[in-house]
C-alpha positions as CSV (number, residue, x, y, z in Angstrom):
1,X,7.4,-23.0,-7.7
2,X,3.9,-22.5,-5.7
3,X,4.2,-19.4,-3.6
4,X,2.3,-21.5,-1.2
5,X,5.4,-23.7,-0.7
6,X,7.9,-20.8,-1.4
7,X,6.4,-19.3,1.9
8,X,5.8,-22.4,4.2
9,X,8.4,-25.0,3.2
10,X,11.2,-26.2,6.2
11,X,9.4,-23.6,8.9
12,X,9.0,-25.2,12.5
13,X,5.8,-26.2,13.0
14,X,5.3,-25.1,16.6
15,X,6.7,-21.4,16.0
16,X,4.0,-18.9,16.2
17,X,3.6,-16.7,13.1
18,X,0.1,-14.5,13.3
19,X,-0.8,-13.4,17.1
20,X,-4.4,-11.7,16.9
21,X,-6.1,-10.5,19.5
22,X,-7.7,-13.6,20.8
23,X,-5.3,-16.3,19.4
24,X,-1.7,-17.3,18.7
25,X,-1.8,-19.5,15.3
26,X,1.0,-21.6,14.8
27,X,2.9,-22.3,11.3
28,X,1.6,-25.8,11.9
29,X,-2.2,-24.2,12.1
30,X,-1.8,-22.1,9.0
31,X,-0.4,-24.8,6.8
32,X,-3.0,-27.0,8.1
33,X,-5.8,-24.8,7.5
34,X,-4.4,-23.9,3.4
35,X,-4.0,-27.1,2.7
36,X,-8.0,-27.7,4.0
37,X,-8.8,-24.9,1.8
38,X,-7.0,-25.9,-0.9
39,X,-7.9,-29.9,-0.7
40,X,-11.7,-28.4,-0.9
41,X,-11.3,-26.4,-3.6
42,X,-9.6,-29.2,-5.7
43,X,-12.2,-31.9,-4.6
44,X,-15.2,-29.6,-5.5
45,X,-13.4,-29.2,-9.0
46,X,-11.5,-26.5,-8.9
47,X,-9.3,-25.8,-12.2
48,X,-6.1,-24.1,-12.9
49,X,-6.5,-20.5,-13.2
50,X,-10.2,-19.9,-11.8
51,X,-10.9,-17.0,-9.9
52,X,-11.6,-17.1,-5.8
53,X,-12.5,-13.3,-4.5
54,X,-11.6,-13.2,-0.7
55,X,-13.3,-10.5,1.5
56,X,-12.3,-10.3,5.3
57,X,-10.3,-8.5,7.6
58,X,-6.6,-9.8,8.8
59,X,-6.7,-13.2,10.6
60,X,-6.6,-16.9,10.4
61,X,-8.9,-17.0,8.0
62,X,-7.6,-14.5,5.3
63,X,-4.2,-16.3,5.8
64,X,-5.9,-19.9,5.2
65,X,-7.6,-18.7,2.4
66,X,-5.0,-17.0,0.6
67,X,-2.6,-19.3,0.5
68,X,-5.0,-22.5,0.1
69,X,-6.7,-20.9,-3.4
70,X,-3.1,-20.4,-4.5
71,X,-1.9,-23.9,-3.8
72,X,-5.0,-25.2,-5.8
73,X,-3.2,-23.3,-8.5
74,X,-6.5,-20.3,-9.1
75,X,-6.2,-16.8,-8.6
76,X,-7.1,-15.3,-5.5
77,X,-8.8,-11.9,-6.1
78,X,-8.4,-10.0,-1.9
79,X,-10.8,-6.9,-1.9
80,X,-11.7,-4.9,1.3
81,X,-14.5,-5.6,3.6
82,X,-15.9,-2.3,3.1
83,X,-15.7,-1.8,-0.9
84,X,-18.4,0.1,-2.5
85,X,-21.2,-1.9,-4.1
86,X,-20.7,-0.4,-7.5
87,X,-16.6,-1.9,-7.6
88,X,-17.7,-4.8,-6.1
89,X,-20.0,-5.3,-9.0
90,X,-17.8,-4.5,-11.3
91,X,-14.8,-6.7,-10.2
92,X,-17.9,-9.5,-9.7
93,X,-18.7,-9.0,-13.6
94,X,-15.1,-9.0,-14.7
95,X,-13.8,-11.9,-12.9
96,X,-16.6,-14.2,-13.0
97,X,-15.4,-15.7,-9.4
98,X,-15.8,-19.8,-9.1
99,X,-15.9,-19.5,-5.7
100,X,-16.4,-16.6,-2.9
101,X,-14.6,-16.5,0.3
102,X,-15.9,-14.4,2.8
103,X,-15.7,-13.9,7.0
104,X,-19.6,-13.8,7.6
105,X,-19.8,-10.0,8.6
106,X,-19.0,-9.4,4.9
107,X,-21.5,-12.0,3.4
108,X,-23.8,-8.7,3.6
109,X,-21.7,-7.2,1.2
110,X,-22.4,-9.5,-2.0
111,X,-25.2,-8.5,-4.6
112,X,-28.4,-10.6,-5.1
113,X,-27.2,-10.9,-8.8
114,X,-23.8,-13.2,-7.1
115,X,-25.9,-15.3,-4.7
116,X,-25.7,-18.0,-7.0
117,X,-21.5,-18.3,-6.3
118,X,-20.7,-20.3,-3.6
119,X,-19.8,-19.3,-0.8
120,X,-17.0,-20.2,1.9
121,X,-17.4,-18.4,5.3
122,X,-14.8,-20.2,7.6
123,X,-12.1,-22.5,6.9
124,X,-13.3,-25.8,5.5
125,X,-12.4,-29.0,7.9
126,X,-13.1,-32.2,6.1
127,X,-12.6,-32.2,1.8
128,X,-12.9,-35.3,-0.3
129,X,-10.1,-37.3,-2.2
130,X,-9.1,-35.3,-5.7
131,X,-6.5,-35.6,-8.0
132,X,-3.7,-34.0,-6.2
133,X,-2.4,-30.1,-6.7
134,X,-1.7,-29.3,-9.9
135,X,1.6,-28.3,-11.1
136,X,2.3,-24.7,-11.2
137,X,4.7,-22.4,-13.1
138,X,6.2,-19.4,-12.0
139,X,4.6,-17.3,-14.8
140,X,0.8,-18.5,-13.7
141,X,-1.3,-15.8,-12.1
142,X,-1.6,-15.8,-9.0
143,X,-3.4,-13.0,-7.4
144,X,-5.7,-10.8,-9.2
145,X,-4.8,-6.9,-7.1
146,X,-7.4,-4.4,-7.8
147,X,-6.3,-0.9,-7.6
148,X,-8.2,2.3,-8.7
149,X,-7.7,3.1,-12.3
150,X,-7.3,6.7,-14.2
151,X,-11.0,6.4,-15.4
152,X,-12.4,5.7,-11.8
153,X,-13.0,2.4,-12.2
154,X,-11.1,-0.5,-10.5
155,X,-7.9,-2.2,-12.5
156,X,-7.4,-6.0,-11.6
157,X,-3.3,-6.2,-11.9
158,X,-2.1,-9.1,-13.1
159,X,0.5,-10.9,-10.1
160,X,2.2,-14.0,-10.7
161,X,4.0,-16.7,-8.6
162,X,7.1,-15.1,-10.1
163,X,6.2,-11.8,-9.0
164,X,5.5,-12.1,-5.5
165,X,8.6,-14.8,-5.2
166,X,11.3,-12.0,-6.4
167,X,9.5,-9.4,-5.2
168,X,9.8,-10.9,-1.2
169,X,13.4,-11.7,-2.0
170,X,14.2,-8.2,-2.3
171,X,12.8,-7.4,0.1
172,X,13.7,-10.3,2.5
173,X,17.2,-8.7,1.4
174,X,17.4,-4.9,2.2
175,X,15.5,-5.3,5.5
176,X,17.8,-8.0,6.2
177,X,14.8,-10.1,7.8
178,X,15.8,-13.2,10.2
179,X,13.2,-15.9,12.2
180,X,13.3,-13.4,14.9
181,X,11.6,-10.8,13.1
182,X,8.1,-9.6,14.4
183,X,6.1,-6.8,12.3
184,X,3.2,-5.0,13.9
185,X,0.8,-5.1,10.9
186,X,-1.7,-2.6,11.1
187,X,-2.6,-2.6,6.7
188,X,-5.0,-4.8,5.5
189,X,-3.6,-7.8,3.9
190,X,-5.9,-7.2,0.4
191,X,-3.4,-3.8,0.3
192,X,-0.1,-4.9,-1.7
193,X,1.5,-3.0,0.9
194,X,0.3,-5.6,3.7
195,X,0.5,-8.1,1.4
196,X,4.4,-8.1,1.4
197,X,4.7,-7.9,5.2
198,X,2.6,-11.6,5.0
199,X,5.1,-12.6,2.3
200,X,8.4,-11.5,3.5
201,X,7.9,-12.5,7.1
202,X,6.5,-15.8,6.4
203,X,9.9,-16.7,4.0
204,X,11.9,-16.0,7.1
205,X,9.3,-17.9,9.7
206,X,9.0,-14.8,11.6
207,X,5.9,-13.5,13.0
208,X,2.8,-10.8,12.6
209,X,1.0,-9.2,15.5
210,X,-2.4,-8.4,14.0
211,X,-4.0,-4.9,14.9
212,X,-6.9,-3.2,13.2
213,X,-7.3,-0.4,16.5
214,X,-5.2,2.5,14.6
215,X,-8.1,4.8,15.5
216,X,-6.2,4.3,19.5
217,X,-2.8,5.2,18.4
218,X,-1.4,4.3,22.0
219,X,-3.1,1.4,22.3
220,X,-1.0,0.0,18.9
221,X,1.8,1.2,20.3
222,X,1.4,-0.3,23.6
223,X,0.5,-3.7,22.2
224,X,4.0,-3.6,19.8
225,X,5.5,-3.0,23.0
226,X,4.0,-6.1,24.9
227,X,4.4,-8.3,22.2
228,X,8.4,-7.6,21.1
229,X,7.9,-6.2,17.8
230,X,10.9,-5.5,15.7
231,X,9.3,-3.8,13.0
232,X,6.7,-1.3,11.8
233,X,5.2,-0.6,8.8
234,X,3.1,2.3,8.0
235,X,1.6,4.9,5.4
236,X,2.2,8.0,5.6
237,X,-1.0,8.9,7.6
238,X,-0.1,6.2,9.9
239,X,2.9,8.4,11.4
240,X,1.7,11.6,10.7
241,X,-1.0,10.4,13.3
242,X,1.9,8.7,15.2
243,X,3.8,12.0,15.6
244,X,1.7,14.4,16.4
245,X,-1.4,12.4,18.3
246,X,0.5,10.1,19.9
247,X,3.1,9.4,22.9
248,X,5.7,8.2,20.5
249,X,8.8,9.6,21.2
250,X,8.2,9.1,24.9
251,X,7.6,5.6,24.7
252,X,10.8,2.5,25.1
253,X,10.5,-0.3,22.5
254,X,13.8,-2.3,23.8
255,X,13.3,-4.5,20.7
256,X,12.0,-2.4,17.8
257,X,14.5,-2.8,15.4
258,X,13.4,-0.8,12.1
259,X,9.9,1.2,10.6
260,X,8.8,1.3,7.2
261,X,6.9,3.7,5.3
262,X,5.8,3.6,2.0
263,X,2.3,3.9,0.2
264,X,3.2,7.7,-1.0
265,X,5.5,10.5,0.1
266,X,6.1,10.9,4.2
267,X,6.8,15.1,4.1
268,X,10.7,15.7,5.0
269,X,9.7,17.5,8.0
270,X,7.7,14.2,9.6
271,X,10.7,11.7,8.6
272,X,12.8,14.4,10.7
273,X,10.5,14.5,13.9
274,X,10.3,10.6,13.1
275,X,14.3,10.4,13.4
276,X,14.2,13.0,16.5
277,X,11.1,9.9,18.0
278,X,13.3,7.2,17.1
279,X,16.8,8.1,17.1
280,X,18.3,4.5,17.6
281,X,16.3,3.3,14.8
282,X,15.9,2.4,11.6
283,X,13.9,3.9,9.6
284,X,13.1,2.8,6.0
285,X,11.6,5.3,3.3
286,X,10.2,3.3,-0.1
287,X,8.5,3.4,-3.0
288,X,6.2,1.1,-5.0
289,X,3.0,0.0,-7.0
290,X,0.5,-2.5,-6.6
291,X,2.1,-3.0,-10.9
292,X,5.0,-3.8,-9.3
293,X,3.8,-6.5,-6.9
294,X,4.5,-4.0,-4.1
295,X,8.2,-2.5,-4.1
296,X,10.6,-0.7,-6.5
297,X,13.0,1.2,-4.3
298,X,14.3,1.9,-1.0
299,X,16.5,5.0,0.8
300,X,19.1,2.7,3.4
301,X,18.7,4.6,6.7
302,X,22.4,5.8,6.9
303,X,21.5,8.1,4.0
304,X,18.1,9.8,5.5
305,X,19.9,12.8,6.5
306,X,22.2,13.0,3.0
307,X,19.3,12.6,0.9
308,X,16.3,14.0,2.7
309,X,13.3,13.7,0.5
310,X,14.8,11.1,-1.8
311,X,13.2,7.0,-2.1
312,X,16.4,6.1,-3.1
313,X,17.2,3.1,-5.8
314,X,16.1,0.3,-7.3
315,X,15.9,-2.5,-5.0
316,X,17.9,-5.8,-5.4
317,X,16.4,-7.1,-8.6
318,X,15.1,-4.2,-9.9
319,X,16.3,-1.1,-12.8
320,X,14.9,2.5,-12.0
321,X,15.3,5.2,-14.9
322,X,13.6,8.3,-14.8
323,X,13.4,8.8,-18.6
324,X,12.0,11.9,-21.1
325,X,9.3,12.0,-23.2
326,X,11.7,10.8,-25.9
327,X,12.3,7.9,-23.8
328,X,15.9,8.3,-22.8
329,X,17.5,8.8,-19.5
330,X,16.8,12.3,-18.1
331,X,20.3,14.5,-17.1
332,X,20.4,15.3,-13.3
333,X,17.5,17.6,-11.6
334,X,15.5,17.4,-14.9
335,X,12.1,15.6,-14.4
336,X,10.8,12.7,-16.1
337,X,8.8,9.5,-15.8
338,X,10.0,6.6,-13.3
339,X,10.1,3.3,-15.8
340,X,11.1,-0.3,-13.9
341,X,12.3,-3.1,-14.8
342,X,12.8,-6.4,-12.6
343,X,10.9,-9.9,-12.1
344,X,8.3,-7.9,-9.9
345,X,6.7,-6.4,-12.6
346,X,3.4,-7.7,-13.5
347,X,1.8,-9.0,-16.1
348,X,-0.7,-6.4,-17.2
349,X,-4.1,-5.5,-16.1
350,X,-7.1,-7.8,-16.1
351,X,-9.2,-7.7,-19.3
352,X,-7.5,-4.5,-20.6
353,X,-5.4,-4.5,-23.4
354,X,-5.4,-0.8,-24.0
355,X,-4.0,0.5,-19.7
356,X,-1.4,-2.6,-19.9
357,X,-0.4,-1.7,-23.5
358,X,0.0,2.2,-22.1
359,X,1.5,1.2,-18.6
360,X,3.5,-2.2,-19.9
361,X,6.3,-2.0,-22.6
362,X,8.9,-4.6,-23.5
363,X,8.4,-5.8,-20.1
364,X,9.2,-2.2,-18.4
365,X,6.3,-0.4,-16.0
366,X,6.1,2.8,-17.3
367,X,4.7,4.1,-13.6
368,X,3.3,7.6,-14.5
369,X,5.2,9.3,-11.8
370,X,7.5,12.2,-11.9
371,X,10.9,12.4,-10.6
372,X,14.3,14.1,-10.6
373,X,17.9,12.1,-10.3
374,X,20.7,13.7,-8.0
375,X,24.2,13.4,-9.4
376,X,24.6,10.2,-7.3
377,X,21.5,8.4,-8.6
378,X,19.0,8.8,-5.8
379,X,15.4,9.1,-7.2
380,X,13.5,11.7,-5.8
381,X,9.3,12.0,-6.6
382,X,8.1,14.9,-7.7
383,X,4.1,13.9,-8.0
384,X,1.8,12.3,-9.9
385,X,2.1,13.9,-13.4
386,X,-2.3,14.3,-12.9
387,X,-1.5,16.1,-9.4
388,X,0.1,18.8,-10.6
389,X,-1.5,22.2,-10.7
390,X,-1.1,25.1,-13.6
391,X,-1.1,28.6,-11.7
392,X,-0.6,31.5,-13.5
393,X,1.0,29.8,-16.1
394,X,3.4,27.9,-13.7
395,X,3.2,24.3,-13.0
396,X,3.7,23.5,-9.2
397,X,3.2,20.2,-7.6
398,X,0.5,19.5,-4.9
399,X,2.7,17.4,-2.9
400,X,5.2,20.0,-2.3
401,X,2.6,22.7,-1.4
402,X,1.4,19.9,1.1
403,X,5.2,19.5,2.5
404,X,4.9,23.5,2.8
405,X,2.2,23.5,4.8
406,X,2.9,20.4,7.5
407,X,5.7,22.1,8.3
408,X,3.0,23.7,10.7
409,X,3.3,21.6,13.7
410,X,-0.4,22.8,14.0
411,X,-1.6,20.3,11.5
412,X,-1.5,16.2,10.9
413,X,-2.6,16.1,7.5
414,X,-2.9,18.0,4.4
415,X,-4.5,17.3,1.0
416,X,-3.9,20.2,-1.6
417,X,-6.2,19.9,-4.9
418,X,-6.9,22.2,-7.7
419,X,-10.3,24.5,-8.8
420,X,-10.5,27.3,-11.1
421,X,-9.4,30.4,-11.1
422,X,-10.7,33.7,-13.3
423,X,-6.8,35.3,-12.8
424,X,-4.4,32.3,-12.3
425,X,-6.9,29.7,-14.6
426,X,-6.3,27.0,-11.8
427,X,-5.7,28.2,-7.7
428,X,-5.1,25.7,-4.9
429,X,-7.7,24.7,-2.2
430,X,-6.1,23.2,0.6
431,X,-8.2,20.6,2.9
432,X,-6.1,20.7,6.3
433,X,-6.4,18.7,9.2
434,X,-5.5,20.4,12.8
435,X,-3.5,18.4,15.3
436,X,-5.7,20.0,18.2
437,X,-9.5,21.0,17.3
438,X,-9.6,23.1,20.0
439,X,-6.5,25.6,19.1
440,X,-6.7,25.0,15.2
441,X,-4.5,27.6,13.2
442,X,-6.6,30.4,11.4
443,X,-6.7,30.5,7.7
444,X,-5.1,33.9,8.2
445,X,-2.6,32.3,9.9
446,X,-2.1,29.6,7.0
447,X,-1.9,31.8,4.8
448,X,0.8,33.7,6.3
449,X,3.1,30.7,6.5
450,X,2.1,30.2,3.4
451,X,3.3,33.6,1.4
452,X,6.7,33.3,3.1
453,X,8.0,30.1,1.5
454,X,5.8,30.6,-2.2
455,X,5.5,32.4,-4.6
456,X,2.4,34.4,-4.5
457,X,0.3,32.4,-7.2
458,X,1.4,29.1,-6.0
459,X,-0.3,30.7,-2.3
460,X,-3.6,28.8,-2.0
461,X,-6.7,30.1,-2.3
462,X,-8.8,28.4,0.2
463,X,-8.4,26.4,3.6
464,X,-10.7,23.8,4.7
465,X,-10.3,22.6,8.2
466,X,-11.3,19.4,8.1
467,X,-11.4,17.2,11.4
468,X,-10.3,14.1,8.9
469,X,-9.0,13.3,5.2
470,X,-11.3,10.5,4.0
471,X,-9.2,7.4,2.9
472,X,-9.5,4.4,1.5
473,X,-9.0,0.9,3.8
474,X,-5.4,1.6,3.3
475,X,-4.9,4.7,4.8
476,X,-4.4,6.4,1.1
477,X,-6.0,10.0,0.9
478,X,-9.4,9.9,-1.6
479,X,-8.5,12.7,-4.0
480,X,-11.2,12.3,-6.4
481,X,-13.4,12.7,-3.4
482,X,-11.8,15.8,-2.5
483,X,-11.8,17.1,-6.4
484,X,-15.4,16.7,-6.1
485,X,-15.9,18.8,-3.3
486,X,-13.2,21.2,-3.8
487,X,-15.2,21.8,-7.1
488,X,-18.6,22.4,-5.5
489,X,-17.1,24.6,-3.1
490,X,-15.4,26.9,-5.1
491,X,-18.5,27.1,-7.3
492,X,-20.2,28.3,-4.3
């Protein structure tokens, strides 16, 4: 099955399904304007399997585009509108695009060297008479998700039809998603993340309300208000902002009905001021991987408190081991490497035999994080096996110095990376991010909090108050970007 018709068959044409902040488009208006942008694709001579790169922000037109290159049976390839011109050459080179498909703010974006591609900029009316869509199967690519790889450079996964199709069921499933659902989607749709709140929501024929003002906290949350969201979906900067710059928890939302957070580890004491914010809610801790399409597992909301600091389990459809390095099942609190299995697993990366023959085995992602099992079978994440630091001989995690540290109500954000050390051989630096500029906390005072929940190696060395953590357009933390400056710092 097309995912294009997996998402749009039997919905009511006149229901609204994306509300931006000029229009209300209709599921009528977006099945209109894919199947404009598919019928001119196929009657310029389009074939099966050809790559389409799409640049834009959230709207009609990303929608249109999406899901019209798809029903034409090529590949679309979504990248962000503000990509650096060194990956955007890259992924230019590598996927040798037939087509390019950009809002015209972005068109600035695209090197002299690609002129020569054509190029869409708004949703084609009118298309010639073609052949007719061509038949697709489940296991034909359809999207092309570039993520950053271990070497620095950008990794084009591999998504199917069948991919996204069992990947939305699942989640369609847990979050028990109806027609009357409504998310407030404030991640880019080119993010697998935001990806799966197009997907899922459309399979129901519920709604979006479109935001990209996150910078105004208040002003989001006013708008999900107004608009009768039930749902939210975030990263974990998202509600660290939410918490602790924001009115939240003095705020009604009469029809709010669940949040979800995933894109990396929410600290425990966050998901605890989040239940304290939201205390009639929902709230929905996950974990995924673009690899994965976009989800792996969930924690159900009645067992937050029971299993604090846990994602949970597979989701429907999928098998989660955490497994040693001689590849069996690990016994319970010893860590090893998260390895899924399920029909959301992709195919492999782009042009790269050597990463998919490392990350892919016998159909299992082998997802180079580290966790623990409980005696129940709740996963719990212990890092990224390259975020962990070596002090003093001791291995610590810099996730869990991070969770140390936002237990200050003093700070938003923390970002904890490693630089060398004469004594210990590797220290901590730790790039902090005050909740109020004016009455920051002191290093001294940091450091303090720090000494009386580690041990005295695992103590960092050095606190950066930052007034921001650079990010990427998904709201994840740059931590190369920090290495590199933690580095020259500490040189210094």
């Amino acid at each position: 099955m097309n995912v294009f018709d997996y998402l749009l068959d039997g919905k009511p044409d006149s229901s609204p399904v994306l509300l931006t902040l000029s229009a209300e488009h209709s599921y009528r208006e977006v099945r209109t304007a894919a199947e404009s942008v598919a019928d001119f694709l196929l009657a310029s001579g389009a074939r099966k399997g050809e790559r389409v790169l799409l640049v834009a922000e959230n709207g009609l037109f990303w929608v249109a585009a999406y899901l019209g290159i798809m029903r034409a049976g090529m590949v679309c390839v979504p990248l962000p509108t503000k990509i650096a011109a060194a990956d955007l050459e890259f992924i230019l080179s590598a996927t040798e695009p037939r087509w390019i498909f950009a809002e015209p703010r972005a068109v600035k974006l695209i090197p002299e060297s690609s002129k020569s591609i054509p190029l869409v900029t708004e949703i084609p009316v009118h298309a010639e008479t073609h052949d007719g869509v061509p038949s697709i199967d489940e296991d034909d690519l359809a999207a092309l998700m570039f993520t950053s790889g271990s070497t620095g450079r950008p990794r084009g996964v591999m998504i199917t039809h069948r991919n996204i199709i069992a990947n939305t069921d699942s989640i369609v499933q847990y979050l028990s998603l109806t027609w009357r659902d409504r998310i407030m989607a404030v991640l880019p749709f080119h993010y697998c993340f935001g990806t799966s709140l197009l997907h899922t929501h459309l399979r129901v024929g519920g709604s979006l309300v479109l935001d990209s003002r996150f910078m105004y906290p208040e002003v989001v949350l006013r708008r999900m208000h107004e608009t009768a969201c039930t749902g939210f979906a975030g990263v974990p900067s998202h509600y660290q902002i939410l918490l602790r710059k924001s009115n939240l928890g003095g705020m009604e939302f009469p029809h709010l009905r669940y949040v979800q957070q995933a894109g990396g580890q929410l600290a425990p004491a966050f998901i605890q001021a989040l239940r304290q914010s939201l205390p009639n809610k929902q709230i929905f801790v996950m974990y995924g991987q673009t690899e994965a399409t976009a989800r792996l597992s969930y924690l159900p909301p009645d067992e937050l408190d029971r299993k604090l600091g846990s994602v949970g389990k597979g989701m429907p459809g999928v098998q989660l081991s955490v497994v040693g390095e001689d590849g069996l099942p690990v016994a319970s609190q010893q860590t090893g490497e998260i390895v899924a299995e399920g029909g959301n697993i992709a195919r492999g990366y782009w042009n790269d035999p050597e990463e998919s023959a490392r990350c892919f085995r016998n159909g299992k992602l082998y997802t180079g994080d580290l966790a623990t099992v409980d005696e129940d079978g709740f996963v719990y994440i212990v890092d990224r096996a390259k975020d962990f630091l070596k002090c003093g001989g001791k291995q610590v995690s810099c996730r869990h110095l991070e969770n140390v540290l936002l237990e200050c109500e003093e700070l938003i954000e923390v970002a904890v990376v490693g630089i060398p050390d004469e004594v210990l051989g590797e220290a901590a630096l730790a790039y902090v991010v005050p909740r109020n500029p004016k009455a920051q906390p002191t290093p001294q005072e940091l450091e303090t909090h720090c000494r009386r929940r580690l041990p005295l190696s695992f103590v960092p060395k050095r606190y950066v108050l930052v007034p921001a953590l650079p990010k990427n357009s998904s709201g994840k933390v740059l931590r190369p970007l920090l290495k590199t400056q933690a580095l020259a710092l500490s040189a210094n």
